[in-house]
C-alpha positions as CSV (number, residue, x, y, z in Angstrom):
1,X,126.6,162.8,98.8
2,X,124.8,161.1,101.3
3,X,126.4,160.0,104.2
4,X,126.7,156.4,106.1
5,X,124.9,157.4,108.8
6,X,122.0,159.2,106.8
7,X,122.1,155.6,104.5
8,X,120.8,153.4,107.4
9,X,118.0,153.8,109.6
10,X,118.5,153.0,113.6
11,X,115.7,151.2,115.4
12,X,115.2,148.1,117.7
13,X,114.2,144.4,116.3
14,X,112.4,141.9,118.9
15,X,114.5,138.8,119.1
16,X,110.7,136.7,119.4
17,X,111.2,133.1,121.2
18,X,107.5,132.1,120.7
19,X,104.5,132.5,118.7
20,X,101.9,132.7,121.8
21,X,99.9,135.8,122.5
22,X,100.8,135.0,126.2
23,X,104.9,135.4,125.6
24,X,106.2,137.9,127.9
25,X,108.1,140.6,126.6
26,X,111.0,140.1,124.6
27,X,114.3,142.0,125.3
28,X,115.0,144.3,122.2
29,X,118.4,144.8,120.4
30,X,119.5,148.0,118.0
31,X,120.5,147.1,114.2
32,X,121.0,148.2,111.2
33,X,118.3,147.8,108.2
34,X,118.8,149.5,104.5
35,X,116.5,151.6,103.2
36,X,116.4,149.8,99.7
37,X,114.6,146.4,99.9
38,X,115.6,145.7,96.2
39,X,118.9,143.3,97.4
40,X,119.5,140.8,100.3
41,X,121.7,141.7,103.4
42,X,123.7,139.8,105.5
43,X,122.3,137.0,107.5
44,X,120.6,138.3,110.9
45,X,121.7,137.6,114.0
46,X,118.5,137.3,115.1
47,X,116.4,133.9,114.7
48,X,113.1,132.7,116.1
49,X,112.8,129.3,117.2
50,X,108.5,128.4,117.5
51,X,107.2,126.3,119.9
52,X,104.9,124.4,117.7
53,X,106.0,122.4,114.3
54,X,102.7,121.7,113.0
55,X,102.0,123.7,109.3
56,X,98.7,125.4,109.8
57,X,97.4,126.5,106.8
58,X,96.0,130.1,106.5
59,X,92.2,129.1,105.7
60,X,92.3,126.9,109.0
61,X,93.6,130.1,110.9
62,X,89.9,130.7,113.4
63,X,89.9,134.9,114.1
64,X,90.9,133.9,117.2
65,X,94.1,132.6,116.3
66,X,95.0,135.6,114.3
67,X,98.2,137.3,115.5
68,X,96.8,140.3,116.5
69,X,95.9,141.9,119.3
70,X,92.4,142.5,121.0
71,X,93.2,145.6,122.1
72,X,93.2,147.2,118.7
73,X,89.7,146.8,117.2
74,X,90.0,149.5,115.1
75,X,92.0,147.2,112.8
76,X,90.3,144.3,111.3
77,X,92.2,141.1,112.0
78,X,91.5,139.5,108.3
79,X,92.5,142.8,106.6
80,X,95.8,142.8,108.4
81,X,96.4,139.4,107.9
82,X,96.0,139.9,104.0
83,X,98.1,142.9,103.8
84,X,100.9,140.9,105.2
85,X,100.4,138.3,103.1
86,X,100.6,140.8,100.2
87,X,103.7,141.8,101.9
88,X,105.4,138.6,101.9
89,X,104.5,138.3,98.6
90,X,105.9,140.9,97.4
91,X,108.9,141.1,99.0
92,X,109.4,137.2,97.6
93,X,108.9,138.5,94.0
94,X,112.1,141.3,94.7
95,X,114.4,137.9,94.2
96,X,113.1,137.1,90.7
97,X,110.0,134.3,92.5
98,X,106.8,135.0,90.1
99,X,103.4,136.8,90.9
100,X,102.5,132.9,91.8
101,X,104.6,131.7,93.0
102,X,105.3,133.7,95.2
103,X,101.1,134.3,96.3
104,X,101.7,130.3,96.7
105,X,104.4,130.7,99.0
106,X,102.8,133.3,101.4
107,X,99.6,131.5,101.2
108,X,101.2,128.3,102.4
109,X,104.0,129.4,105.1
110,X,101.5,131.3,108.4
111,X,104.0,130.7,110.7
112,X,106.8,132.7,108.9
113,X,103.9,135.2,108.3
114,X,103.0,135.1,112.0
115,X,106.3,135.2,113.3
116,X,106.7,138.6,111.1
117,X,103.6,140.1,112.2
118,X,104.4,139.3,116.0
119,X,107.8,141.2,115.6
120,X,105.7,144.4,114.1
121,X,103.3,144.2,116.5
122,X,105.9,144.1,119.3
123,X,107.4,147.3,118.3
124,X,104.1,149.0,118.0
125,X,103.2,147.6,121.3
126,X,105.9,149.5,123.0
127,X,105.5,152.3,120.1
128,X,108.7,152.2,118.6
129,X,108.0,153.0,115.1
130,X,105.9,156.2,116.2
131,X,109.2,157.0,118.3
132,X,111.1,156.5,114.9
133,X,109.2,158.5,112.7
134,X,109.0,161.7,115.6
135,X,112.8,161.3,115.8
136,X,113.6,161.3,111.7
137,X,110.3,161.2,109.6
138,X,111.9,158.5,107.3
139,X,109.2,155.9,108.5
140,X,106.6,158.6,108.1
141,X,103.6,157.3,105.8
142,X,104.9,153.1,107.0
143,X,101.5,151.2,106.7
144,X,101.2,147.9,108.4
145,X,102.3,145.7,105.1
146,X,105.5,148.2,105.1
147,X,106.5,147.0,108.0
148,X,105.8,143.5,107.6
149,X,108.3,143.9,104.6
150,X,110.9,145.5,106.5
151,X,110.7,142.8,109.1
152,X,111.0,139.5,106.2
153,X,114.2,141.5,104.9
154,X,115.8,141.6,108.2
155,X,115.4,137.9,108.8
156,X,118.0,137.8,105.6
157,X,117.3,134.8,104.4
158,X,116.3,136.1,101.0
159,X,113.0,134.3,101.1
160,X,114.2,130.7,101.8
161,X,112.9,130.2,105.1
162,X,108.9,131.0,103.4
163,X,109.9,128.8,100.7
164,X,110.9,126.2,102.6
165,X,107.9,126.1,104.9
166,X,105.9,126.1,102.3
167,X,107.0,122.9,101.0
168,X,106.6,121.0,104.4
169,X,108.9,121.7,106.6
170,X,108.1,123.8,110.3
171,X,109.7,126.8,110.9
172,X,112.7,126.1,112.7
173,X,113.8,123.0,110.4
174,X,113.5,125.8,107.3
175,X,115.4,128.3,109.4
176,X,118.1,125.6,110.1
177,X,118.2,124.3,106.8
178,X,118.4,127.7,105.2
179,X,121.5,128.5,107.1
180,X,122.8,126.2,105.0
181,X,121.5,128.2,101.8
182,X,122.7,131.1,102.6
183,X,124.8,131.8,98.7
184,X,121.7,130.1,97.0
185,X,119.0,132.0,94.8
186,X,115.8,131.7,95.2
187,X,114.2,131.1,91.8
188,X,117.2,128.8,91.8
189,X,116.4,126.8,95.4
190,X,112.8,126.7,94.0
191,X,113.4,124.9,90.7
192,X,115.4,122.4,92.6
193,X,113.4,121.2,95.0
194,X,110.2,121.0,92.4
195,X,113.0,119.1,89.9
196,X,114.0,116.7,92.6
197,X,110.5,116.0,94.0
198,X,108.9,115.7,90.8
199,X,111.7,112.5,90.0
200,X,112.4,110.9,93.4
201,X,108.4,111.3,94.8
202,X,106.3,110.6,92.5
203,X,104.9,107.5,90.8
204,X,106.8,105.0,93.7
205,X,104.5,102.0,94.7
206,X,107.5,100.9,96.8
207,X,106.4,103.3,99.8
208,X,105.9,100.2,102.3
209,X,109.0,98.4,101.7
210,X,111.4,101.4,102.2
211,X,111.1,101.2,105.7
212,X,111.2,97.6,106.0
213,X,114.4,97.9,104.0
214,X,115.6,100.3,106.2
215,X,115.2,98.2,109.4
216,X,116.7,95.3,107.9
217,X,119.9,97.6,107.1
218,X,120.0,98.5,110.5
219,X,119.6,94.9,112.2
220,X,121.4,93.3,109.6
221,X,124.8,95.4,109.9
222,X,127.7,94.4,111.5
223,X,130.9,95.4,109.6
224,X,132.3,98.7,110.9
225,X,130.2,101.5,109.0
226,X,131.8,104.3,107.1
227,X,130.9,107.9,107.5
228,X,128.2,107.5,104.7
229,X,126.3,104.5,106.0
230,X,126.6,106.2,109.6
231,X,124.9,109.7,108.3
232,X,122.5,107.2,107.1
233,X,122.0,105.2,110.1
234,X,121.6,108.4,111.7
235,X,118.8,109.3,109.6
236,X,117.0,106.2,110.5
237,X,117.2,106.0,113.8
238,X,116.1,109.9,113.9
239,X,112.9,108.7,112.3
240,X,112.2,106.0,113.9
241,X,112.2,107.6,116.8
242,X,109.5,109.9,115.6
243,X,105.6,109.2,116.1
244,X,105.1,106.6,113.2
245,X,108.9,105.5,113.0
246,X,110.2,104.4,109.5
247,X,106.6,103.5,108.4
248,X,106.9,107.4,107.9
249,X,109.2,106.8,104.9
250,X,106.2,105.1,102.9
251,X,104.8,108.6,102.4
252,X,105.9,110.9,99.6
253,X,105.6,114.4,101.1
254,X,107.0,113.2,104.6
255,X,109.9,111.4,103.3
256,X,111.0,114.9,101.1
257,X,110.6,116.7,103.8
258,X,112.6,114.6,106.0
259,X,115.3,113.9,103.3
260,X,115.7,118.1,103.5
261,X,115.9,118.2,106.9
262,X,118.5,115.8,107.5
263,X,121.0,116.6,104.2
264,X,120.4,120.0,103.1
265,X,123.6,120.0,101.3
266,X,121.7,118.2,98.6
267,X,119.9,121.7,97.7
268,X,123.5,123.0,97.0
269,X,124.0,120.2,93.7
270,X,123.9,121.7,90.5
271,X,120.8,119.8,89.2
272,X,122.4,120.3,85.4
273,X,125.5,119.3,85.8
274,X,125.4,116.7,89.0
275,X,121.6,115.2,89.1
276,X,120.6,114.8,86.1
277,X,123.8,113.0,84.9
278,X,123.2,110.5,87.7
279,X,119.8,110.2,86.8
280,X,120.7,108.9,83.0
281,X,123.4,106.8,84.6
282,X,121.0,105.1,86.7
283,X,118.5,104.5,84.0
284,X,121.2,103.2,81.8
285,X,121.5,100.3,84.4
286,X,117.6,100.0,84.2
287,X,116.7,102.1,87.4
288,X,113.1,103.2,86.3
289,X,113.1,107.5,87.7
290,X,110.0,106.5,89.4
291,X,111.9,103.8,91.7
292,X,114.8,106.5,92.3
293,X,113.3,107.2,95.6
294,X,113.5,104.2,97.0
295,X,117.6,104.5,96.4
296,X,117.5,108.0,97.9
297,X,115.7,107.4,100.9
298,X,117.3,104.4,101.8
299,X,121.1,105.7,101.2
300,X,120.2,109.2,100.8
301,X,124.4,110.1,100.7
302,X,124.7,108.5,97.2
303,X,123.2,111.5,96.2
304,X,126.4,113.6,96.7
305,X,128.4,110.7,94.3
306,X,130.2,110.9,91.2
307,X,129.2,109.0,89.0
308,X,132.6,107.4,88.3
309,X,132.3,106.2,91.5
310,X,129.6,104.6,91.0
311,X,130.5,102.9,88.3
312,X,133.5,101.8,90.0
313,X,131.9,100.0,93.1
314,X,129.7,98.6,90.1
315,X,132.8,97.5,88.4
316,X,133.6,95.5,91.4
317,X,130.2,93.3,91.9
318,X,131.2,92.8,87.3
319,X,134.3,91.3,88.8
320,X,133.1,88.7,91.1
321,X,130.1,87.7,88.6
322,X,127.2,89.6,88.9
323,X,125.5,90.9,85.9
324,X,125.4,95.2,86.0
325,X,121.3,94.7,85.3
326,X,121.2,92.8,89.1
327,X,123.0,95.1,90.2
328,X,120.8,98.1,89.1
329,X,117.7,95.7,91.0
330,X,119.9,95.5,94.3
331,X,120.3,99.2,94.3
332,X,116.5,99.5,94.4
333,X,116.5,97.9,97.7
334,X,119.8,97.9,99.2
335,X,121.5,101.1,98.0
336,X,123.9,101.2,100.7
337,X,126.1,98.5,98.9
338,X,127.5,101.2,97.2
339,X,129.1,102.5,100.0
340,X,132.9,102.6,100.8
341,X,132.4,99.6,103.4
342,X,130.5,97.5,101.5
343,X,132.8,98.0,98.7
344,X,136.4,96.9,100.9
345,X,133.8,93.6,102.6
346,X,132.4,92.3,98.8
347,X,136.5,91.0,98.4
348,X,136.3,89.5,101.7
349,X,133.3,87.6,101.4
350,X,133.9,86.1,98.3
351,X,137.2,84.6,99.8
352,X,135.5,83.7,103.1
353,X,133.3,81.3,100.6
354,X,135.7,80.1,98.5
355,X,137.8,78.9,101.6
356,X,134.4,77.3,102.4
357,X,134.9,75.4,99.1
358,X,131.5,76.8,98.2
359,X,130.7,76.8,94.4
360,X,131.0,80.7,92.7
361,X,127.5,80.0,91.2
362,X,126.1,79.4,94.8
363,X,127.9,82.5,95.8
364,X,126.8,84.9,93.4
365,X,123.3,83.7,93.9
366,X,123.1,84.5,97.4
367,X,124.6,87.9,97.0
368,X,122.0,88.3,94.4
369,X,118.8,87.6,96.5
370,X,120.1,88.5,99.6
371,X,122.9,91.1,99.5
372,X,122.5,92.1,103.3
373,X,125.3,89.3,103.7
374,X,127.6,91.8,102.1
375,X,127.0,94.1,105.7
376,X,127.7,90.9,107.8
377,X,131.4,90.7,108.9
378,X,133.4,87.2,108.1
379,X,133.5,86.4,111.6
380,X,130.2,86.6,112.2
381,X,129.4,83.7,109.4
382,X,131.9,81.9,110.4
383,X,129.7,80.9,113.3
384,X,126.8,80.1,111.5
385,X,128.9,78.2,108.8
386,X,130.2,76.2,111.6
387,X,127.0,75.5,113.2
388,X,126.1,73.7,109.7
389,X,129.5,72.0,109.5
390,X,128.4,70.4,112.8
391,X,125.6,68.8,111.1
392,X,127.5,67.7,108.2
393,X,125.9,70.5,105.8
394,X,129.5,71.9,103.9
395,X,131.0,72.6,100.4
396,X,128.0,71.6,98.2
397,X,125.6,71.4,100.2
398,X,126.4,74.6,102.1
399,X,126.2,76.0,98.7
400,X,122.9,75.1,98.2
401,X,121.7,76.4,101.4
402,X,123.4,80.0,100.8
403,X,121.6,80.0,96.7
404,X,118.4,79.4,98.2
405,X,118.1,80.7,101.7
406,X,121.1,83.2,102.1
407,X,119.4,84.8,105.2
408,X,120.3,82.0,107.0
409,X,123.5,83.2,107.6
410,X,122.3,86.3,109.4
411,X,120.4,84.4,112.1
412,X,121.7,84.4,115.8
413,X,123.6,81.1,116.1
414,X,121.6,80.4,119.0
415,X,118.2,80.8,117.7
416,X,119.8,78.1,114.8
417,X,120.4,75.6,117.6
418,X,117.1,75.6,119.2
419,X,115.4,74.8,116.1
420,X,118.2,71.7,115.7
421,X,117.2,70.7,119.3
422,X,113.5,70.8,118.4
423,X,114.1,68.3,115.4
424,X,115.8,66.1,117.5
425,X,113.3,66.0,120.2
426,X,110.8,64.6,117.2
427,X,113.1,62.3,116.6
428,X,116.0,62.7,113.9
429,X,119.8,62.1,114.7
430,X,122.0,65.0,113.8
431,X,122.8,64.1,110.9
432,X,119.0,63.5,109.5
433,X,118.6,67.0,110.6
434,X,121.5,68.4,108.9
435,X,119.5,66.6,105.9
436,X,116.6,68.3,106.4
437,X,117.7,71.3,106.8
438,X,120.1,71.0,103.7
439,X,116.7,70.8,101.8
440,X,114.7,73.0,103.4
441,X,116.9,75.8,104.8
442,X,113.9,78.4,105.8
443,X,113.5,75.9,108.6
444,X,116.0,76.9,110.6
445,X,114.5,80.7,110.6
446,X,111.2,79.4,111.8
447,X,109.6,79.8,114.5
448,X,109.4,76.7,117.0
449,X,106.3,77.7,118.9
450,X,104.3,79.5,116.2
451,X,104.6,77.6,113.3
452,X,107.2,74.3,113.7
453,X,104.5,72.9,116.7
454,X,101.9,74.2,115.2
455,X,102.7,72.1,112.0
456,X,103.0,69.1,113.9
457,X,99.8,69.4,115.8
458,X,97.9,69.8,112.3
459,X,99.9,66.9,110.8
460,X,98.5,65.2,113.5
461,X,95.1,66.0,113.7
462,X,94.6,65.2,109.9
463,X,95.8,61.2,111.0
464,X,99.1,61.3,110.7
465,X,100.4,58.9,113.8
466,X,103.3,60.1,115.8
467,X,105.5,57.2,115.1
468,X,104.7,58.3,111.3
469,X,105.9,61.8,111.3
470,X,109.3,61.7,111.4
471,X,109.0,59.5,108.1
472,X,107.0,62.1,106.9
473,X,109.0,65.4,107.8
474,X,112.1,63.5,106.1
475,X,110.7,62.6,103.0
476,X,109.1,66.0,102.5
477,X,110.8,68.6,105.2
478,X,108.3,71.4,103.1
479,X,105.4,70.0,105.7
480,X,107.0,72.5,108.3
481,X,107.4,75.3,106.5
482,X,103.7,75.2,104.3
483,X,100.7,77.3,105.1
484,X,98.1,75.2,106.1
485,X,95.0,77.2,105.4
486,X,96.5,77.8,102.1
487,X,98.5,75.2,100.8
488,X,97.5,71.7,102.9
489,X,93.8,71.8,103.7
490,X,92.9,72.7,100.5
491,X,94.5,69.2,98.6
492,X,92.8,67.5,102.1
493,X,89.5,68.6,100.8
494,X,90.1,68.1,97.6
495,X,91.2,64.7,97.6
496,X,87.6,64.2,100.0
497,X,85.8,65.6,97.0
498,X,87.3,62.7,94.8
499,X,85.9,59.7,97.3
500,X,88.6,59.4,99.7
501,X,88.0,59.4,103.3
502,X,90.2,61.1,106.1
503,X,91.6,57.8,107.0
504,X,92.8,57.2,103.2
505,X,94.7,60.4,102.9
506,X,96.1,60.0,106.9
507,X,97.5,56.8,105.5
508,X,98.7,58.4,101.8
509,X,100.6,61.4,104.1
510,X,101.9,59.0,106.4
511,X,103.7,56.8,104.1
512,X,104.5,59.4,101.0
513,X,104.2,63.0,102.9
514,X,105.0,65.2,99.1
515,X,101.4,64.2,98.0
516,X,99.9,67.8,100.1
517,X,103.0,69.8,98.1
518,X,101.4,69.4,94.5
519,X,99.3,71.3,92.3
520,X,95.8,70.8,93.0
521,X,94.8,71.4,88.9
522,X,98.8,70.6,87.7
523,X,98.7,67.3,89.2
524,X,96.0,65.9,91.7
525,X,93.4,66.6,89.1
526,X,94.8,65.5,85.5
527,X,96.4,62.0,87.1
528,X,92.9,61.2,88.8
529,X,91.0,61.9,85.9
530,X,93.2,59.8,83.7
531,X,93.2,57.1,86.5
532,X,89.2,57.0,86.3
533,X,88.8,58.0,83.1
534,X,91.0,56.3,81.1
535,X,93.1,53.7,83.1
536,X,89.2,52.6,84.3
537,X,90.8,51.9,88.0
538,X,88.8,52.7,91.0
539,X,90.2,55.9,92.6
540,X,90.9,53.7,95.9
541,X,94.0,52.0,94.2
542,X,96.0,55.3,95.0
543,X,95.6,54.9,98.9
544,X,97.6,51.6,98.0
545,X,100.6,53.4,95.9
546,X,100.4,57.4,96.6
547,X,104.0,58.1,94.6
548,X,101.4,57.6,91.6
549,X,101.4,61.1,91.9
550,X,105.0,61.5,91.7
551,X,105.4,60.1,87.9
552,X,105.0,62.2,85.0
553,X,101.7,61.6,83.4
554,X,103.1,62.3,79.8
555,X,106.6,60.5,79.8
556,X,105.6,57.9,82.2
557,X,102.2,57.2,83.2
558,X,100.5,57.4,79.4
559,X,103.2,55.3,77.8
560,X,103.3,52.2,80.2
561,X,99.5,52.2,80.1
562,X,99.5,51.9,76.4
563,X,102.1,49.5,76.6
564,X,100.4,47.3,78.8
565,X,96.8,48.3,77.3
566,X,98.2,46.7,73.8
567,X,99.1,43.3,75.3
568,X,95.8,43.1,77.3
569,X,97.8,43.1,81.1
570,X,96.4,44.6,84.3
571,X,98.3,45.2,86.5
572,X,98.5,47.2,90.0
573,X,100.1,50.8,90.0
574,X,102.8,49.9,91.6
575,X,103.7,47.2,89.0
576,X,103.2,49.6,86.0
577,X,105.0,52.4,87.4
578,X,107.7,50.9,90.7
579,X,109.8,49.9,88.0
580,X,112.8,51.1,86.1
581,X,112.5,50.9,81.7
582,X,115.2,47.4,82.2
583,X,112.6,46.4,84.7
584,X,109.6,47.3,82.9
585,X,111.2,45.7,79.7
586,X,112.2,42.6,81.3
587,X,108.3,41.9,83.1
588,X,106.4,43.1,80.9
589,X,107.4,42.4,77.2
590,X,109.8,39.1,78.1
591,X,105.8,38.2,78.9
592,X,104.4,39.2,76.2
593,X,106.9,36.9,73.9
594,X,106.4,33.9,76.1
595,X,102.4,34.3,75.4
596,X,103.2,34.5,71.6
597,X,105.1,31.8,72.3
598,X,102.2,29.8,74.0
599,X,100.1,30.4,72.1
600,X,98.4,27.6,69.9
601,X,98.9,27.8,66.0
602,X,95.6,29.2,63.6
């Protein structure tokens, strides 16, 4: 029977520190190596960190980039490099990886493959294996690709760090990360990371909104963060520091890879009995699979949930009001509301509120359609909420602020003021502005010199008189907040098109300012036509009364005309329509029975 010592063969491995042909010589160490290269062994001691982190693939490897030396022409550089490829091979397909795959893998990981062939050249450099073979003859007959083999089993990895390269990732991110892999197959690690690519990265049109997500997460957050949203903050702020920052997230192969990188334990979930369970639980709450990634990459530690506790901290948005298919929407874009923080702050905002004496509706709309609130802590509302209380905005009308504009809370209380200051330099008391902004909340969030002035200087260039605006910005606040080039000049023109002149409309904005907020072919249109058309008025008569525009044409217009029509009146537009039905009544058809009245006998 064989003994120990005759088992193993002695010889030195090169700990390598860089890939360069210029890398001075590298101190060598003594091991021990198996013969048999049918079974993995322990992990080695010995790692290789590379300089570079860019993948080269093997068909944009010049000659002279081959790791090879000069000095042996005898050898051709290609045929080496094949044989160790061969090698690699190989030696992937002795832990169950297919013909292949495992070609695939060997084709796609050089820098594993040259960090190999730099260790075997090392040792013939300083002709180590011809000392081993003189000393015991066991290496006798050891070709080139024989050693290359020897060399991937010592690295005792089993295959992972290849793999893992050949996915994406540099060499010493798939050296780290396969520390972490150290009890995991490969066929195994393989089918996972196809599985989970396949669902989470592919078919996602989302790409440029993960990373503005993810930097609203980050400036938006100011509760205390629990260990999950900090990995996760972590993860960010790793990537954004990287050339290309979180705009990195938008692509598919660059977000896997850097999801691996930063939680490798998620290669260690059983994809039968962990993933795909959470996969049909986030379907049933109508989470499409190809909208998954979005969740992932923006919360990536949900992945290590149970499901039950999901569906607890789900549970807990039921109890306050909101439906479990919002919910399922949220998670699309805010995933980290399932975390442990968010789930102990939901309570307290919905008390913070109520104290408020803010409706539940107006509260569980502003969750809804902006959940970021939920990161905010109490006492930073509090000083926006009391910044609206100054200006008499509360209860009600607070609540009507949060439904619609919620990310007014968020702002920076000072930023709010300056807008406030602004208004009142046009003109309104505090309490007009609170008005104002009651209405139109996304006014406060504006910004004074870009858009607010800006407005201003177009409402005045169209006509509009100073002494007129703030008549105008009261009775339609909107006028600060609309897109010129898309929304205003384009009624403006319109309205030229139908005969009136620059001075007309000046004067129609001056006095009734909601006329440049309606539909060009809903309203402008279908009320001039049946003005000119039917009503036989000149077009000028809405200079005189603009809010003709304001009345229903069905309900209101049509039926006072026919009235009117049938007892032969004329009347201006503001007559026919200034008027309430008791008003209408009491003008219009008290005069028609006082001309029946009148009138002679036939």
């Amino acid at each position: 029977m064989a003994t120990m010592a005759s088992f193993f063969l002695f010889f030195p491995i090169p700990t390598i520190n860089a890939c360069t042909k210029s890398s001075p010589l590298i101190p060598l160490h003594r091991f021990i190596l198996p013969q048999s290269l049918n079974f993995c062994p322990f992990p080695s001691r010995f790692h290789s960190l590379l300089t570079s982190s860019h993948f080269l693939p093997l068909a944009s490897i010049s000659h002279d980039a081959l790791p090879f030396s000069d000095d042996t022409p005898e050898e051709d550089p290609l045929q080496s490099l094949a044989e160790a490829q061969l090698a690699v091979s190989e030696y992937l397909q002795r832990f169950g990886v297919s013909e292949d795959e495992s070609v695939s893998i060997a084709s796609n990981s050089p820098r594993f493959l040259k960090m190999l062939v730099d260790a075997v050249r090392e040792l013939d450099e300083t002709s180590m294996w011809v000392s081993w073979s003189k000393e015991r003859g066991e290496l006798d007959g050891f070709g080139f690709k024989e050693k290359v083999a020897l060399m991937a089993m010592e690295k005792g990895d089993c295959g992972q760090v290849a793999f893992l390269e050949s996915v994406g990732m540099n060499l010493s991110s798939a050296m780290n990360v396969a520390r972490y892999l150290s009890g995991e197959m490969l066929p195994s690690l393989i089918y996972k990371v196809k599985y989970m690519k396949e669902l989470f990265f592919s078919g996602s049109g989302d790409g440029k909104l993960i990373g503005k997500n993810a930097r609203r997460m980050m400036t938006n957050l100011s509760i205390p963060p629990d260990d999950d949203v900090q990995q996760t903050l972590s993860f960010f702020e790793k990537i954004e520091a990287r050339r290309g920052g979180l705009d990195m997230l938008s692509s598919s192969e660059e977000s896997f890879r850097l999801l691996l990188e930063s939680f490798p334990r998620m290669l260690l979930l059983s994809v039968e009995s962990h993933v795909k369970p959470m996969v049909e639980f986030l379907e049933k709450i109508s989470i499409p699979k190809e909208r998954m990634r979005s969740i992932f990459l923006l919360f990536p530690p949900v992945i290590f949930f149970d499901t039950e506790v999901l569906k607890s901290r789900i549970m807990a948005f039921e109890e306050v009001g909101v439906e479990v298919t919002v919910v399922g929407k949220l998670l699309i874009k805010y995933p980290w509301i399932m975390s442990n923080c968010i789930d102990g702050n939901l309570k307290q905002i919905i008390s913070f509120f109520e104290l408020e004496k803010v409706p539940n509706a107006s509260i569980i709309n502003a969750i809804s359609s902006w959940p970021l609130i939920l990161g905010s802590s109490t006492s930073k509302l509090q000083l926006m909420v009391d910044r609206f209380d100054g200006l008499g905005v509360r209860s009600k009308k607070l609540g009507q602020v949060i439904a619609t504009s919620p990310q007014i809370l968020l702002l920076e209380p000072q930023e709010f003021l300056q807008v406030v200051s602004f208004l009142e330099e046009v003109g309104f008391d505090k309490e007009s502005v609170g008005r104002i902004i009651a209405r139109c909340p996304e006014i406060s969030a504006t910004s004074i010199e870009k858009t607010l002035k800006r407005k201003l200087e177009f409402l005045i260039s169209i006509g509009v008189s100073k002494t007129h605006l703030p008549r105008a910005i009261k009775k339609y606040p909107e006028l600060l907040v609309s897109d010129p080039h898309k929304t205003l000049l384009p009624r403006i023109r319109y309205l030229r098109q139908r005969g009136l002149s620059e001075r007309d409309i000046a004067s129609m904005v001056g006095r009734f300012s909601p006329l440049l907020g309606y539909s060009i072919e809903e309203v402008l249109r279908p009320k001039l036509d049946f003005l000119v058309n039917i009503m036989e008025k000149p077009i000028k008569e809405v200079v005189d009364y603009p809010r003709y525009f304001s009345y229903s044409l069905e309900n209101k217009i049509i039926p006072r005309f026919l009235v009117l029509k049938g007892m032969n009146v004329e009347c201006s537009l503001k007559d026919m329509l200034g008027k309430n039905d008791e008003e209408f009544s009491v003008a219009f058809l008290n005069y028609k029975r006082t001309a029946e009245h009148l009138r002679p006998p036939t």
